[in-house]
C-alpha positions as CSV (number, residue, x, y, z in Angstrom):
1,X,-8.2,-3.9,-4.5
2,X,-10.0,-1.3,-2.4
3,X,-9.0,0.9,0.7
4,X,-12.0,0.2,2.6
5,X,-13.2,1.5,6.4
6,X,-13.0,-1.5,7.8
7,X,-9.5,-2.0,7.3
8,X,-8.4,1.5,8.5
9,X,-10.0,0.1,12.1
10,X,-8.2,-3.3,11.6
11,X,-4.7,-1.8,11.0
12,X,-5.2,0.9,14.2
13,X,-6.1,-2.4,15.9
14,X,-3.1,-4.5,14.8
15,X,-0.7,-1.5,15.4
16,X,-1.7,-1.0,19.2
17,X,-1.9,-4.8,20.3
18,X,0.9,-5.9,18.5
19,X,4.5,-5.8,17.8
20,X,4.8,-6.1,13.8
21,X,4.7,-4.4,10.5
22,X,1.5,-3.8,7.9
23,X,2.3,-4.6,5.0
24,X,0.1,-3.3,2.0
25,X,1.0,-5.9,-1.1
26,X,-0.8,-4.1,-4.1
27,X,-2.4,-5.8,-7.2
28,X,-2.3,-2.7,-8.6
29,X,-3.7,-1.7,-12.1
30,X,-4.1,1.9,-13.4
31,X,-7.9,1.6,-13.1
32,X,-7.6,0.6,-9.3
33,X,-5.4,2.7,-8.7
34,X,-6.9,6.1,-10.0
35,X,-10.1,4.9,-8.0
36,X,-9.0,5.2,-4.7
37,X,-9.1,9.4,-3.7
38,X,-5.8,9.9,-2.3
39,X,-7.3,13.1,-1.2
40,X,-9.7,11.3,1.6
41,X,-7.9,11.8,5.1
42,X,-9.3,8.2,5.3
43,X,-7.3,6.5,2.6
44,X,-4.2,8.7,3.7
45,X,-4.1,7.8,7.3
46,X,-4.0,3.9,5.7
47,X,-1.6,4.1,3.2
48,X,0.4,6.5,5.9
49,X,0.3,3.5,8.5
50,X,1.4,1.1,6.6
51,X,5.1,0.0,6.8
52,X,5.8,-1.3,3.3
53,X,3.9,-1.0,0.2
54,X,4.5,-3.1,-2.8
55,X,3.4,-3.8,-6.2
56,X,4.6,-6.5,-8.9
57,X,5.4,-3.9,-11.7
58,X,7.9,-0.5,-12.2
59,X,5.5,1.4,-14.2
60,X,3.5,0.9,-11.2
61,X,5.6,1.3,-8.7
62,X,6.7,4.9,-10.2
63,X,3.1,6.3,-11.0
64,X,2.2,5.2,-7.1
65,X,5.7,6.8,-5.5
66,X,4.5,9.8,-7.3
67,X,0.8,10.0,-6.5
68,X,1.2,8.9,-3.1
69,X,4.5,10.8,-2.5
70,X,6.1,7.7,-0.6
71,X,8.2,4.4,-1.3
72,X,6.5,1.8,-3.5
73,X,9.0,-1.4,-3.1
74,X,9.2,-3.9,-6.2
75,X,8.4,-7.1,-5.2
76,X,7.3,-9.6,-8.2
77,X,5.2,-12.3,-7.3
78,X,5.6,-11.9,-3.3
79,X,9.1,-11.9,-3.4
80,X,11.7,-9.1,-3.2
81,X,14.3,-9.1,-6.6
82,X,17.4,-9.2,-4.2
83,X,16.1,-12.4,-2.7
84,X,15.8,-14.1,-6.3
């Protein structure tokens, strides 16, 4: 998992020529995770523009609400739990 330049470009792109959603689906481990510098205006403006992010655990999904001060959604192995 990495929050690279390239896709910052490719989400601005998707958002502007069409009409859906980015979705940011996380395999998310806490070495990954402490890796990407939340601090960068860079990896804020992409995790800002996306409209859902996800990861498959709670630990997870609480240690990212908090670092990234925003919704993390549950959703084990690409599926949402109230859909199971």
């Amino acid at each position: 998992m990495g929050l690279y330049p390239d896709y910052g470009k490719a989400i601005n792109y998707f958002k502007q020529h069409f009409d859906g959603q980015v979705i940011l689906k996380l395999d998310a481990n806490p070495y990954w995770m402490d890796i990407i510098n939340y601090q960068e205006s860079l990896q804020q403006d992409m995790i800002k523009a996306c409209d859902l992010i996800s990861c498959e655990g709670r630990a997870m999904q609480s240690y990212l609400a908090k670092k990234w001060k925003r919704p993390i959604d549950l959703i084990r192995n690409g599926f949402p739990i109230k859909n199971i």
